[in-house]
Structure formats: C-alpha cells, structure tokens
N, CA, C and O atoms as CSV, one atom per row, in Angstrom:
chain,resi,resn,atom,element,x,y,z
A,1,UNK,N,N,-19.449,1.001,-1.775
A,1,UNK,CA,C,-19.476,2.161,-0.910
A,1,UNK,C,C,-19.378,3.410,-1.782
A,1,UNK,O,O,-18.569,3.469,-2.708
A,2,UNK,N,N,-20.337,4.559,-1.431
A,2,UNK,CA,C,-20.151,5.665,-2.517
A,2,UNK,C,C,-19.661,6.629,-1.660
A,2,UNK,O,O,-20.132,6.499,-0.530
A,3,UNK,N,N,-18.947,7.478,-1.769
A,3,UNK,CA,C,-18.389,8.180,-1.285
A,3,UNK,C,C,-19.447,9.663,-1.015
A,3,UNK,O,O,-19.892,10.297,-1.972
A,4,UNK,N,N,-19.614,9.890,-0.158
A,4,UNK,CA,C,-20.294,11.046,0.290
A,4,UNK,C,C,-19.128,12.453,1.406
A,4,UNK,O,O,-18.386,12.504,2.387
A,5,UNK,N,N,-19.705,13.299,0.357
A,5,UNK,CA,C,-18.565,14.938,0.685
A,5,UNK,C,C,-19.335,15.197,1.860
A,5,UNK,O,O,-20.562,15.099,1.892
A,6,UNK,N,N,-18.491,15.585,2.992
A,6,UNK,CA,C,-18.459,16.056,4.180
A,6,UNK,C,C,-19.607,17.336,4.234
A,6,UNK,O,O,-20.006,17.745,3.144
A,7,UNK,N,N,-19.970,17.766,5.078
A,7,UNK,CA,C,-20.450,19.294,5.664
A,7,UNK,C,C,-20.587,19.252,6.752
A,7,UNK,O,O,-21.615,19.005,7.381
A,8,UNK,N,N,-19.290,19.551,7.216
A,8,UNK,CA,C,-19.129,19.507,8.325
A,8,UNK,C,C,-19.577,20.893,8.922
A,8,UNK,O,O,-19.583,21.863,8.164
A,9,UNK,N,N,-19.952,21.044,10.241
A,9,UNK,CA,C,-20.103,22.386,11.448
A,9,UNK,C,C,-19.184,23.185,12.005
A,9,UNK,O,O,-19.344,24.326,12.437
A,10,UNK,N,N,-17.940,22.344,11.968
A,10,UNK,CA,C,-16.533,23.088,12.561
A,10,UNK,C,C,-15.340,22.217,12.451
A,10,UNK,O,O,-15.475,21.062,12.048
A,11,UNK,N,N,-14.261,22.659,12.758
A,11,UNK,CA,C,-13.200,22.014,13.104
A,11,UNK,C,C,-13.140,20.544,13.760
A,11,UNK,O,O,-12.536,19.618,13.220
A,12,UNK,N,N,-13.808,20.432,14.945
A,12,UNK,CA,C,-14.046,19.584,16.057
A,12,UNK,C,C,-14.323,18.181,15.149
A,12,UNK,O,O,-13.735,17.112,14.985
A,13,UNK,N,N,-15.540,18.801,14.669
A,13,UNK,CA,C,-16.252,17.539,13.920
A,13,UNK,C,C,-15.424,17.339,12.834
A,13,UNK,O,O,-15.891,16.297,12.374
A,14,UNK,N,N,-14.246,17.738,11.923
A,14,UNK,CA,C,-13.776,17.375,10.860
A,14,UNK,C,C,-12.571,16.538,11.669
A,14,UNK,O,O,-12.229,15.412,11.306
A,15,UNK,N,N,-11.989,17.208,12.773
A,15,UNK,CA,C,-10.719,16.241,13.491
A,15,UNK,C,C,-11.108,14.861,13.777
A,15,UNK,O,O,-10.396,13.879,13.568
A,16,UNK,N,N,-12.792,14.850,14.482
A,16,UNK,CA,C,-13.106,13.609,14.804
A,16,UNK,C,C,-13.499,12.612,13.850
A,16,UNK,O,O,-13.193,11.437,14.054
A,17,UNK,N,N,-14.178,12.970,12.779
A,17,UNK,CA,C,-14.219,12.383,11.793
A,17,UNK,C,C,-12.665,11.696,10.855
A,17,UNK,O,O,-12.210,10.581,10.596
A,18,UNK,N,N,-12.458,12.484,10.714
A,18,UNK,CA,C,-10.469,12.355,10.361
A,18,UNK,C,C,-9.906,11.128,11.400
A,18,UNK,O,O,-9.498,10.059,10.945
A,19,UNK,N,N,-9.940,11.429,12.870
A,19,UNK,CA,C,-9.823,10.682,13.342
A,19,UNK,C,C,-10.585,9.175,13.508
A,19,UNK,O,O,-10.060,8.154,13.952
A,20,UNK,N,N,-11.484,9.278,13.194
A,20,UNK,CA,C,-12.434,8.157,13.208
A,20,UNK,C,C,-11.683,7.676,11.924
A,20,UNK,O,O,-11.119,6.657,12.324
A,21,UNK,N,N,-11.416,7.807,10.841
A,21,UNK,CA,C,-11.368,7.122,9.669
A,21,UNK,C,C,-9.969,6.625,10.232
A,21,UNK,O,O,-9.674,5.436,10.350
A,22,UNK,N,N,-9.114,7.738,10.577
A,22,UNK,CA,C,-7.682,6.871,11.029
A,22,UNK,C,C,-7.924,5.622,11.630
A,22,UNK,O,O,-7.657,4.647,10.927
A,23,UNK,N,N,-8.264,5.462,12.500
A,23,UNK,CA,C,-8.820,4.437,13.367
A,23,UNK,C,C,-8.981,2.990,12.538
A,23,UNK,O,O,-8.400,1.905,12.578
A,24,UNK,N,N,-9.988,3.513,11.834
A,24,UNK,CA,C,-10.226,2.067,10.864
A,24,UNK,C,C,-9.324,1.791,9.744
A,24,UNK,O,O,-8.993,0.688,9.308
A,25,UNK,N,N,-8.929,3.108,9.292
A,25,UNK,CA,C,-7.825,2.714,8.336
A,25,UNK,C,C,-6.113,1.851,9.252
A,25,UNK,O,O,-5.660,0.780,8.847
A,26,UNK,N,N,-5.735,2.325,9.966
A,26,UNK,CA,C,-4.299,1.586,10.198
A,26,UNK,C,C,-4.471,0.327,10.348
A,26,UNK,O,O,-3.380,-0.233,10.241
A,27,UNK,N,N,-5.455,-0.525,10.580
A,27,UNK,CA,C,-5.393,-1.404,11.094
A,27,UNK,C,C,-5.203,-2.530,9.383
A,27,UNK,O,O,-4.569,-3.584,9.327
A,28,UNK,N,N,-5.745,-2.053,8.540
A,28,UNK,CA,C,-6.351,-1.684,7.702
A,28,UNK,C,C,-4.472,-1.980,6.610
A,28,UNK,O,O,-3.937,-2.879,5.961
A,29,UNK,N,N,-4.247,-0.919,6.933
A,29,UNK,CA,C,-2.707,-1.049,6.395
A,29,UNK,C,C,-1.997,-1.814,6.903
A,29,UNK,O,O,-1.655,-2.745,6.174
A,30,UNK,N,N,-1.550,-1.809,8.068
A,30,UNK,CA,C,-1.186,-2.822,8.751
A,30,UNK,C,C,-1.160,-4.416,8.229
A,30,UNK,O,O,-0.147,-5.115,8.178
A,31,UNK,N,N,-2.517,-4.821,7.853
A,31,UNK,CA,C,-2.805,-5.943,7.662
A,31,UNK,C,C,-2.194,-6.105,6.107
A,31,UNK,O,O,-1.728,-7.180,5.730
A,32,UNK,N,N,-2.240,-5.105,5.382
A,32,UNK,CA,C,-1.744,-5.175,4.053
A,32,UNK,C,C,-0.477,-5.259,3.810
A,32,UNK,O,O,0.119,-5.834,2.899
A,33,UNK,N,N,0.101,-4.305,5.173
A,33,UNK,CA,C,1.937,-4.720,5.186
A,33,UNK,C,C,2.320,-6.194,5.422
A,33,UNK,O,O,3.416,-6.604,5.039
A,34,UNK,N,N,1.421,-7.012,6.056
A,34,UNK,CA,C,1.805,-8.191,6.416
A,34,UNK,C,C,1.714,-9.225,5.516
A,34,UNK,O,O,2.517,-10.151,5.404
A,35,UNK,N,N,0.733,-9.045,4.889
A,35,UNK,CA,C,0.694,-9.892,3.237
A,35,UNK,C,C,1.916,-9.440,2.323
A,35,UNK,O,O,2.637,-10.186,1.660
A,36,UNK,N,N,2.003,-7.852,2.451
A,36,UNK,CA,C,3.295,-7.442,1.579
A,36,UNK,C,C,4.677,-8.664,1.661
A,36,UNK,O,O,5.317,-9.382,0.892
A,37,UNK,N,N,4.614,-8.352,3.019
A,37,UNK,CA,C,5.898,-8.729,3.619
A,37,UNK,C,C,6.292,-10.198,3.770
A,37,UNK,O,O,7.374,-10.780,3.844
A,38,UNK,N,N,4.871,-10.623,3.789
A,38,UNK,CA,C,5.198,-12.437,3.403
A,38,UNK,C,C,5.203,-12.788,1.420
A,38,UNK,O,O,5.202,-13.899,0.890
A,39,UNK,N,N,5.207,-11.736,0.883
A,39,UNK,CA,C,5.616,-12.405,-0.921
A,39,UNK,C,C,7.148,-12.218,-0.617
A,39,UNK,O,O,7.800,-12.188,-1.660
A,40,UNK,N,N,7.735,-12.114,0.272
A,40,UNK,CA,C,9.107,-11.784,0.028
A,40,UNK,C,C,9.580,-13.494,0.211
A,40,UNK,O,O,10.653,-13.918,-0.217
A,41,UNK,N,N,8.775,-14.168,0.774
A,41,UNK,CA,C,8.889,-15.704,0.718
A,41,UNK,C,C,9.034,-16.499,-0.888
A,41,UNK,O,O,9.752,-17.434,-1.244
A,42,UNK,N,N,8.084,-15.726,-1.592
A,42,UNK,CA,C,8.079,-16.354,-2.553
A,42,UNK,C,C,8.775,-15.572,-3.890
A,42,UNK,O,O,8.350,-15.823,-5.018
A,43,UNK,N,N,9.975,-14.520,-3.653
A,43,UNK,CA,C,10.715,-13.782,-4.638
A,43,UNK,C,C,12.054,-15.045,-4.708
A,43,UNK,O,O,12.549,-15.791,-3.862
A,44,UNK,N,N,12.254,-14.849,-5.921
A,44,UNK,CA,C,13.887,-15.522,-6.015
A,44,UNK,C,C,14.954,-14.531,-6.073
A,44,UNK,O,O,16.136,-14.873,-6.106
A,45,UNK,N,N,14.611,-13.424,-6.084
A,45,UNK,CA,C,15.697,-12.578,-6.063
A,45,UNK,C,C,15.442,-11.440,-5.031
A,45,UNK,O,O,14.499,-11.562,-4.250
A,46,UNK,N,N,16.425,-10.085,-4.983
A,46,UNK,CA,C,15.867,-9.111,-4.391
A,46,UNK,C,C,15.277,-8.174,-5.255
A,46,UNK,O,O,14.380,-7.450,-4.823
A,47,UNK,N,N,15.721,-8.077,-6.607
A,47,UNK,CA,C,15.336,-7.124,-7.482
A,47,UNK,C,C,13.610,-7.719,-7.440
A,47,UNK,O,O,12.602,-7.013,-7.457
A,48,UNK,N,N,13.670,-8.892,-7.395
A,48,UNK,CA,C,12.021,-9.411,-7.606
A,48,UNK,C,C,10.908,-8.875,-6.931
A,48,UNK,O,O,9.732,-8.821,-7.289
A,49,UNK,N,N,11.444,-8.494,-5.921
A,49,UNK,CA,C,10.638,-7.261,-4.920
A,49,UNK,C,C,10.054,-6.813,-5.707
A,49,UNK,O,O,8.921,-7.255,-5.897
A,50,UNK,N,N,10.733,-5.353,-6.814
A,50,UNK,CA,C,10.017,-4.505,-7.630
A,50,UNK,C,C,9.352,-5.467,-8.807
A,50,UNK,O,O,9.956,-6.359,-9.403
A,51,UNK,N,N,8.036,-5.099,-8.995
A,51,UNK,CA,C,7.051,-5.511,-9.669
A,51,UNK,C,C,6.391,-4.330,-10.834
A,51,UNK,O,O,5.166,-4.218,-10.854
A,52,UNK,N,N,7.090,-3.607,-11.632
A,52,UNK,CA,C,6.426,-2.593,-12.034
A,52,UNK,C,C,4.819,-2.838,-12.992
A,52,UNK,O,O,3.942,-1.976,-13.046
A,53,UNK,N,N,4.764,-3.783,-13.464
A,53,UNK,CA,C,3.710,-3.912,-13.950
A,53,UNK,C,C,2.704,-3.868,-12.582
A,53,UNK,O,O,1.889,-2.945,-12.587
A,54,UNK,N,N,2.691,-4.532,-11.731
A,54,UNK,CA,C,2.035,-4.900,-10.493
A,54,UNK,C,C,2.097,-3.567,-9.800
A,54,UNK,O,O,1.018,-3.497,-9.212
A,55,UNK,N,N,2.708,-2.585,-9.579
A,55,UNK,CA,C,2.739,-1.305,-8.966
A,55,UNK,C,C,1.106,-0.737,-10.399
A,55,UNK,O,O,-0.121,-0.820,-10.358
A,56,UNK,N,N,1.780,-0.391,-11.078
A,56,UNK,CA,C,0.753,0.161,-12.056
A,56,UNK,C,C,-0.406,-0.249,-11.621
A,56,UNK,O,O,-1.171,0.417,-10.924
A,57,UNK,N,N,-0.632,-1.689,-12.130
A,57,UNK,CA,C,-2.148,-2.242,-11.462
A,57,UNK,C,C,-2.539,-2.263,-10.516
A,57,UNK,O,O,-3.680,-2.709,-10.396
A,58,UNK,N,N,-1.855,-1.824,-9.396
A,58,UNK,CA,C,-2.542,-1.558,-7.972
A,58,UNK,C,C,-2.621,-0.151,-8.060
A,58,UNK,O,O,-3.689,0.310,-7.657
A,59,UNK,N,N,-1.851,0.600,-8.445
A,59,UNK,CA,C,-2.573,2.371,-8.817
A,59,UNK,C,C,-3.243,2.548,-8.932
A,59,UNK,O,O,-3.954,3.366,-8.347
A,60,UNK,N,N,-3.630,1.285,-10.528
A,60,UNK,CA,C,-4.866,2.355,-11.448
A,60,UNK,C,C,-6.296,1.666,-10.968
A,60,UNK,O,O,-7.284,2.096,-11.563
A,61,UNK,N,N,-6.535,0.606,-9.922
A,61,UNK,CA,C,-7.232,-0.129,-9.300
A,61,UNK,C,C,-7.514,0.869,-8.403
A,61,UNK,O,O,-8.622,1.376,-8.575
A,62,UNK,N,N,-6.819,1.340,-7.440
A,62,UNK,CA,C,-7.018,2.185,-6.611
A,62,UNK,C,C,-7.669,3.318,-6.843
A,62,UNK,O,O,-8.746,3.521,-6.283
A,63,UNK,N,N,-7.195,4.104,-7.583
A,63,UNK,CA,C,-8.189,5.028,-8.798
A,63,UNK,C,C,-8.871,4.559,-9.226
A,63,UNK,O,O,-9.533,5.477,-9.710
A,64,UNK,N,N,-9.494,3.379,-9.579
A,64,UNK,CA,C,-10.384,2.953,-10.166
A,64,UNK,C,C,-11.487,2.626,-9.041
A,64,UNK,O,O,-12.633,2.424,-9.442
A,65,UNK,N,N,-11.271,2.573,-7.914
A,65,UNK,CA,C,-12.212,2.045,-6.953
A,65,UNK,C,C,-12.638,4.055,-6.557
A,65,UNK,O,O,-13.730,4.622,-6.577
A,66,UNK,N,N,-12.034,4.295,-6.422
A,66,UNK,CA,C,-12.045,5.989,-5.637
A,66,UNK,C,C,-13.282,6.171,-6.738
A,66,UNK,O,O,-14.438,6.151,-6.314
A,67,UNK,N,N,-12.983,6.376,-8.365
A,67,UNK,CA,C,-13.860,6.932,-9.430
A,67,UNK,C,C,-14.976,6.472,-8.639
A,67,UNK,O,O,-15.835,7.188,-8.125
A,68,UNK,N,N,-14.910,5.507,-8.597
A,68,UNK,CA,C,-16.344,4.089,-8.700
A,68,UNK,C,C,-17.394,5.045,-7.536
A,68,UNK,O,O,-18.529,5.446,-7.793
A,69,UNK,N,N,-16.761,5.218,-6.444
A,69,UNK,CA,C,-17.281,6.108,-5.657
A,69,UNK,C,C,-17.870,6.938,-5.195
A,69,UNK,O,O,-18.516,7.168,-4.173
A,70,UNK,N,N,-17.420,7.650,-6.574
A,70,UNK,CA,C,-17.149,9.463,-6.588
A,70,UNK,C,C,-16.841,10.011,-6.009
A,70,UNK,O,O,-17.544,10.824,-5.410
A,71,UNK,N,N,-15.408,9.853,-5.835
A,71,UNK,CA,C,-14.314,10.738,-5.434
A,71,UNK,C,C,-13.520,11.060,-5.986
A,71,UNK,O,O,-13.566,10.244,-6.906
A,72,UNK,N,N,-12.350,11.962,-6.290
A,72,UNK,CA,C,-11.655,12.313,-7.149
A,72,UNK,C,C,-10.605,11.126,-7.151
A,72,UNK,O,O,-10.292,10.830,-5.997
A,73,UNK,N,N,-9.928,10.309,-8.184
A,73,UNK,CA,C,-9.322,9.151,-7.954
A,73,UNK,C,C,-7.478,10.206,-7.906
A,73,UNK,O,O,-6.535,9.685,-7.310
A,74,UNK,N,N,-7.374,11.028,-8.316
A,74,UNK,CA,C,-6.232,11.781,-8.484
A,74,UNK,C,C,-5.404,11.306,-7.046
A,74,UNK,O,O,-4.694,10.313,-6.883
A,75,UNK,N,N,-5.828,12.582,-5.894
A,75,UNK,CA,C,-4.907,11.852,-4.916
A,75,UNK,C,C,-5.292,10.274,-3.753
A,75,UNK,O,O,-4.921,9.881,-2.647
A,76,UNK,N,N,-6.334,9.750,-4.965
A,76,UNK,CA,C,-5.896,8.233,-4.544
A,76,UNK,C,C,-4.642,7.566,-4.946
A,76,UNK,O,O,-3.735,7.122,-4.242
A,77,UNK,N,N,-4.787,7.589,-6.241
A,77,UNK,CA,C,-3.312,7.085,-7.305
A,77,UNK,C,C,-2.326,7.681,-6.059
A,77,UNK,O,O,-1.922,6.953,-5.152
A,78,UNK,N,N,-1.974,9.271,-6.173
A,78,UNK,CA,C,-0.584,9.534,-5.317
A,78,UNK,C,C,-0.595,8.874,-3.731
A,78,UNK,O,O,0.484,8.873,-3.139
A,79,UNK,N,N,-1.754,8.334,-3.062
A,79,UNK,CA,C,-1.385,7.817,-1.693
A,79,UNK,C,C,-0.569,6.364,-2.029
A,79,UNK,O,O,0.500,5.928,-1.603
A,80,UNK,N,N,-1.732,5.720,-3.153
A,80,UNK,CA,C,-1.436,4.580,-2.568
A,80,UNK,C,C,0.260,4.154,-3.677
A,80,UNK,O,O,0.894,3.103,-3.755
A,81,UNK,N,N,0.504,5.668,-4.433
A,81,UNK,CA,C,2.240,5.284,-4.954
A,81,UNK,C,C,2.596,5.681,-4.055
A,81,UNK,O,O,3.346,4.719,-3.892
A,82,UNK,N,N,2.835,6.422,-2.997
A,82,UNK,CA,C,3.081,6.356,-1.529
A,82,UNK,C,C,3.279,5.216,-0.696
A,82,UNK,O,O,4.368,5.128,-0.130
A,83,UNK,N,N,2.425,4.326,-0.518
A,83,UNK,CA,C,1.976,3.394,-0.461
A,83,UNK,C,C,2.916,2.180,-0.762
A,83,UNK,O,O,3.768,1.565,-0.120
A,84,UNK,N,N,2.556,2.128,-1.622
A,84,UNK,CA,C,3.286,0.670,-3.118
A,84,UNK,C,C,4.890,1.131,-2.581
A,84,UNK,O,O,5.555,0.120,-2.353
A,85,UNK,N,N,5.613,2.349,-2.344
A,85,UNK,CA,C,7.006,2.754,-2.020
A,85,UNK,C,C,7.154,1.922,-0.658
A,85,UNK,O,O,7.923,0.960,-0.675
A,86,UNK,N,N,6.699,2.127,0.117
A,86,UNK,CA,C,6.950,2.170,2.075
A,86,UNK,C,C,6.742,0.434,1.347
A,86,UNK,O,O,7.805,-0.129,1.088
A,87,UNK,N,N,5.490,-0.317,1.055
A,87,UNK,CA,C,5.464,-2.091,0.890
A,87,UNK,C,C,6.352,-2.518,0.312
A,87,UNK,O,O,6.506,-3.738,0.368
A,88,UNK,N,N,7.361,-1.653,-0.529
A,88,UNK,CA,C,8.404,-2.509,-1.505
A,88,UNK,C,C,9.535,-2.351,-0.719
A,88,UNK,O,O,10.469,-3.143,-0.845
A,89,UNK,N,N,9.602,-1.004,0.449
A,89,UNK,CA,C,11.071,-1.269,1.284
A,89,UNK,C,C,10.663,-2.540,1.988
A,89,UNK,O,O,11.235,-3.606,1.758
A,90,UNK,N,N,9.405,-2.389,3.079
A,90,UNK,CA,C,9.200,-3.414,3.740
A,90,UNK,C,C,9.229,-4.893,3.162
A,90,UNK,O,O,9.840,-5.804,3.721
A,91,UNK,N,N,8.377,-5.064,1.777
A,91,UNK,CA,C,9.177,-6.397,1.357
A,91,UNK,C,C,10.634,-6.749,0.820
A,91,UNK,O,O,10.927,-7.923,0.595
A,92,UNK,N,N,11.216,-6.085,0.690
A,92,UNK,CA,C,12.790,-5.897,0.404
A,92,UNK,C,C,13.552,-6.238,1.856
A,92,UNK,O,O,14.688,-6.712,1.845
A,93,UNK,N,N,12.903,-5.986,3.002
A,93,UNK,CA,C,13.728,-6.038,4.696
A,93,UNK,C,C,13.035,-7.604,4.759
A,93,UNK,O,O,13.730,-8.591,4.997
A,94,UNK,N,N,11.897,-7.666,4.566
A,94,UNK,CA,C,11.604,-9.458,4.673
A,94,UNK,C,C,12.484,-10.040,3.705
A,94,UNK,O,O,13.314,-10.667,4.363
A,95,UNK,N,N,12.679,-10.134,2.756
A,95,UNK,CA,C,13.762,-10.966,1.448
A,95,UNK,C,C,15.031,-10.796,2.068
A,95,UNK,O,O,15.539,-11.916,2.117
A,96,UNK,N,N,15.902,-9.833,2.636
A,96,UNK,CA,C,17.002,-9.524,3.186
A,96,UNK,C,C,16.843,-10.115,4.845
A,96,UNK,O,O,17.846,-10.793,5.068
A,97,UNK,N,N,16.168,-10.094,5.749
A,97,UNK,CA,C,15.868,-10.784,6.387
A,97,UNK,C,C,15.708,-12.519,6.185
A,97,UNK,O,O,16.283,-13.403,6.822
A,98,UNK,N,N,15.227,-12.581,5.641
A,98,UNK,CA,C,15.081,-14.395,4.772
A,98,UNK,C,C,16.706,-14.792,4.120
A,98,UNK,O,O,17.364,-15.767,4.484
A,99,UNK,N,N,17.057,-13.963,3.273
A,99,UNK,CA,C,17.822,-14.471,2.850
A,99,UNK,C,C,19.404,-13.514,3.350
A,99,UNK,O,O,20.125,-12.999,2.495
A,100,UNK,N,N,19.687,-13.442,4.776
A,100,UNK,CA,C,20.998,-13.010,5.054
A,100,UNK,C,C,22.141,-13.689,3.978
A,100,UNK,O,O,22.236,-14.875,3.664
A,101,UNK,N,N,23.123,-12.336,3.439
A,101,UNK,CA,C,24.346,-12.486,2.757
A,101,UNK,C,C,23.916,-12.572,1.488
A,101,UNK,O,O,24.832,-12.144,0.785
A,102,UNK,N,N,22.941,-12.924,0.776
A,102,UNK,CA,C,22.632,-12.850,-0.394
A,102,UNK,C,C,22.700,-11.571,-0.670
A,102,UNK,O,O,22.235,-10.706,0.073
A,103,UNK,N,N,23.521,-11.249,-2.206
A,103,UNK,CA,C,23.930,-10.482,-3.214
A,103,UNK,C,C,22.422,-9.836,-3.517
A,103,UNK,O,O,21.362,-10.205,-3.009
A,104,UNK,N,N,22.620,-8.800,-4.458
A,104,UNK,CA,C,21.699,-8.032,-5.504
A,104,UNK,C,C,21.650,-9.450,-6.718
A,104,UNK,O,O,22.760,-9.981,-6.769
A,105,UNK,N,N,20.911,-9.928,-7.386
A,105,UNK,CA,C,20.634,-10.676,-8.160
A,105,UNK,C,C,21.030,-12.064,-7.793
A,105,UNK,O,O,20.869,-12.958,-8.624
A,106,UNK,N,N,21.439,-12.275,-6.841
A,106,UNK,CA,C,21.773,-13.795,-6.415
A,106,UNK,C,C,20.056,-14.263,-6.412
A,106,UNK,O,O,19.182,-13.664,-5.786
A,107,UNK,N,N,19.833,-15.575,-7.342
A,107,UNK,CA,C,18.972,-16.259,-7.315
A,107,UNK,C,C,18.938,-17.340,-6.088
A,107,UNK,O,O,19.916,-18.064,-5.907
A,108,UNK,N,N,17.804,-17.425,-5.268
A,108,UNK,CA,C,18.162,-18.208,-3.933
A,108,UNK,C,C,16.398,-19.112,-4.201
A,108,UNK,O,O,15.382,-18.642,-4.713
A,109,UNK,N,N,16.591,-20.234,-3.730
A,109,UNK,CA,C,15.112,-21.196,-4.285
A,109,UNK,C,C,14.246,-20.277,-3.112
A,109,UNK,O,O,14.806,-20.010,-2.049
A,110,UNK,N,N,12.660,-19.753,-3.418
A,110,UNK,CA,C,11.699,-19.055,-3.162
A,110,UNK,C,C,10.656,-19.944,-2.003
A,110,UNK,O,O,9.614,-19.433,-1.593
C-alpha cells in the first residue's frame, strides 16, 4: 500500500475521511490487543511482560513499513511507542490476572 497525501475540499471531507480510517483502524487494534494479551500465557514472570529488544523491533518495523509507503515514518515510531505502552499494561493485567498473588519476579510455569 503506498501512501497517498490527501487534497482534500474542506473540513467535512477531512472529518469523514479521518473518520472512515477510524473505523477500520479500531477494529484493527483491538485485534492486536488480544494477541497482546494472550503472550501473557506464555511469560514466566511479570517483569517478562517488558520485552525491550521486541519494543525496538516493532518501532523500527513500524517506521519501516510507513517509509516503505511514503509517509513520514517519524510520527509512526511515536504512535505505535504509544502503542507498545497501553499492550504492555494490558499484557501485565492478563499475567496478574493469570497468575493472582504472584510477586514481582516470582517465576510461575508459563
């Protein structure tokens, strides 16, 4: 998909458009929170949540798909570290959810 810049006519048409993309995007996230939220099955710890190598590579992927495009990959990187933040609470409430009473570093079988 290459990314093509707007020219838009007015307001109207930039809300609906905006809105149109919302549309397809939540569903979109949504579905990505739910994969998030099931690796919390397979962490042995809670710290295991955070993945920093794995944050990086989904950044610079993300930017890397935006370039591919031609779009500016800049505030791609900042959504989707936006992003990578909100999936690591949510997989952190699945692991804490899964594993009630477990400690910070308590190893529990995955």
């Amino acid at each position: 998909m290459t990314f093509r810049s707007p020219n838009p006519s007015g307001m109207d048409e930039i809300r609906a458009a905006i809105d149109d993309l919302d549309r397809r995007i939540a569903p979109l996230l949504a579905e990505r929170v739910a994969w998030v939220r099931s690796a919390a099955a397979f962490k042995p710890t809670r710290e295991a949540v955070v993945v920093p190598w794995r944050i990086e590579d989904v950044v610079a992927k993300a930017a890397a798909h935006a370039a591919a495009a031609g779009a500016d990959p800049a505030p791609i990187a900042a959504i989707y570290r936006a992003l990578v933040d909100v999936s690591i609470g949510e997989e952190a409430k699945a692991w804490d959810a899964l594993h009630p009473g477990a400690a910070d570093g308590d190893a529990v079988d995955p």
